[in-house]
N, C-alpha and C positions, 0 to 999 in steps of 0.2 A: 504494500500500500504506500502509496505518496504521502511525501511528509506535507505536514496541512501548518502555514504560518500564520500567527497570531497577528494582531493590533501592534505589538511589543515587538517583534520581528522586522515588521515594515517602517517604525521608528527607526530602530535601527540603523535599518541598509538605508535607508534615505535621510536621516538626521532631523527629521522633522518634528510636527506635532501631535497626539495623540491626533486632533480633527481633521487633518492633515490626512495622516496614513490614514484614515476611515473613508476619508473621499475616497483618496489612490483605492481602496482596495475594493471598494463600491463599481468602480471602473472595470473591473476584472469578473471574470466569473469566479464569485463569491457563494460561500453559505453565511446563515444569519444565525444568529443564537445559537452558538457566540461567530463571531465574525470573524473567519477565516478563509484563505485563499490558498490553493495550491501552489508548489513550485514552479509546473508546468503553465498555471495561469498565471503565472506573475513573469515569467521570462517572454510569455506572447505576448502580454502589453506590453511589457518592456521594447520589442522588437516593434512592435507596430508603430511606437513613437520614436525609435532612431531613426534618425537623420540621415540623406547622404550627402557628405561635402563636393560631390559632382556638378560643374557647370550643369546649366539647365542647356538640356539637349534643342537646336534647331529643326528644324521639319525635314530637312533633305541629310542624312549621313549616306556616304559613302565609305566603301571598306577598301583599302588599297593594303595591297602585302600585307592583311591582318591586321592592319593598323584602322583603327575609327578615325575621319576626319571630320568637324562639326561646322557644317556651313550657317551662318547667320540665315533669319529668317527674312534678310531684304539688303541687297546690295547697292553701293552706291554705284551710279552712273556718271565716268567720264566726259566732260563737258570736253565737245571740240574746237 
């Protein structure tokens, strides 16, 4: 069986406050009385709110020698 974390646990890992951790874990798929969240549900929200530090991608990629290249979403025009 999965270890099941308390109110006390989520303090913890997160430095917070009791009201605090009781949101965060209200967010997750939770049991009530007493309010606990599994391992496995607390690394899924955890995952769904990491970020990626990757440019935001343009509309047109092209793949050259496995390399990605990211073309802007509107090019400037050369005046003659």
């Amino acid at each position: 069986m999965e270890r099941l974390l308390k109110v006390k646990d989520i303090m913890e890992r997160y430095g917070c406050s009791e009201n605090t951790a009781r949101t965060y874990m209200r967010k997750m798929v939770h049991t009530e009385h007493p309010l606990t969240v599994s391992a496995a549900a607390l690394a899924a929200w955890e995952s769904a709110r990491t970020v990626s530090n990757e440019p935001e991608i343009g509309k047109a990629i092209k793949i050259i020698n496995r390399r990605s290249l990211y073309l802007p979403d509107k090019f400037e025009r050369k005046k003659a």
